[in-house]
C-alpha positions as MATLAB code, in Angstrom:
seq = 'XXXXXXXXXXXXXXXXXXXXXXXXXXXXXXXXXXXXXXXXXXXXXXXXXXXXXXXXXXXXXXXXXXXXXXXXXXXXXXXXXX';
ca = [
      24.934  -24.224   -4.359;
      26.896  -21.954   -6.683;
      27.381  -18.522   -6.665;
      28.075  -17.211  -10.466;
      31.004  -14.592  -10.907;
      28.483  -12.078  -11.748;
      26.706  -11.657   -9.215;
      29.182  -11.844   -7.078;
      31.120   -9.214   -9.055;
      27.884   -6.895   -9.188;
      27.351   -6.896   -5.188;
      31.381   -6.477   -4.387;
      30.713   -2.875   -7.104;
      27.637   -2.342   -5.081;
      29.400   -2.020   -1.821;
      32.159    0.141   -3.654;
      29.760    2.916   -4.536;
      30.588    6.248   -2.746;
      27.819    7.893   -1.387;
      27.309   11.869   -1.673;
      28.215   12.829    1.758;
      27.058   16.755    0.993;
      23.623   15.958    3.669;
      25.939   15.079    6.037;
      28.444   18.345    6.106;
      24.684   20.128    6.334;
      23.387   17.984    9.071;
      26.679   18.750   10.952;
      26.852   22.412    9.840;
      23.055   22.723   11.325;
      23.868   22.024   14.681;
      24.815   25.580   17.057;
      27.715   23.946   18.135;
      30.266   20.277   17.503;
      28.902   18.862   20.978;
      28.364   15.585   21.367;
      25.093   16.306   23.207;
      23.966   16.721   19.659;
      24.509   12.810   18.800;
      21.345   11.122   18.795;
      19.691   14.037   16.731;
      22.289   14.223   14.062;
      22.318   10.429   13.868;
      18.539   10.625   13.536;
      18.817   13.157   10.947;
      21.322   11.233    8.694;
      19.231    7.908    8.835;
      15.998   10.474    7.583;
      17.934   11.076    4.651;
      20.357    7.792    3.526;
      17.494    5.297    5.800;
      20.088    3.849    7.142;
      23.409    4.660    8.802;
      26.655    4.280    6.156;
      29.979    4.037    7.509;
      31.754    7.000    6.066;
      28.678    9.471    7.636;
      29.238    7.562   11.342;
      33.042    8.448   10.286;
      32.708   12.232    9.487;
      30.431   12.752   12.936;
      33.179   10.857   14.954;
      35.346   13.061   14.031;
      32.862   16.009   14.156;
      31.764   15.562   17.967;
      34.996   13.898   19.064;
      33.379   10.946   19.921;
      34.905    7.159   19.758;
      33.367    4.597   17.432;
      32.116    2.666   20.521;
      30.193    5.853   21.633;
      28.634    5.803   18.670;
      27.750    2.117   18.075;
      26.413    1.979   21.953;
      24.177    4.849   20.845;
      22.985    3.129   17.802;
      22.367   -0.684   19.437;
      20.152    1.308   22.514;
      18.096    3.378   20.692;
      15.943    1.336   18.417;
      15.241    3.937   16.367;
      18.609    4.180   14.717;
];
């Protein structure tokens, strides 16, 4: 089966888009303090808005809380919710 160029070329611009990351400085800003204690609701709170989880928001609260990307990702694959 073939894959035209197009399409191709439409889902590769797709996956380019930059998302507006402004929610996610709030959702971080909302919180009393950068403690990772705070994970799981800020992780819920950024899926409420985007539905999902992008990879520059799981970026900005690594670097937020001072968590790894494993912490993260081990939160995400045990809490079905996420």
């Amino acid at each position: 089966m073939e894959v035209s160029e197009s399409k191709v070329e439409n889902q590769d611009a797709a996956e380019e888009e930059e998302i507006d990351l402004t929610p996610v400085h709030e959702v971080l800003n909302s919180f009393p303090s950068q403690n990772r204690r705070y994970l799981i609701p800020i992780l819920q709170k950024i899926q409420a808005v985007y539905r999902y989880l992008p990879d520059e928001a799981l970026r900005l609260a690594m670097e937020k809380l001072e968590v790894t990307r494993a912490e993260i990702f081990g939160v995400i694959s045990f809490y079905p919710g996420l």
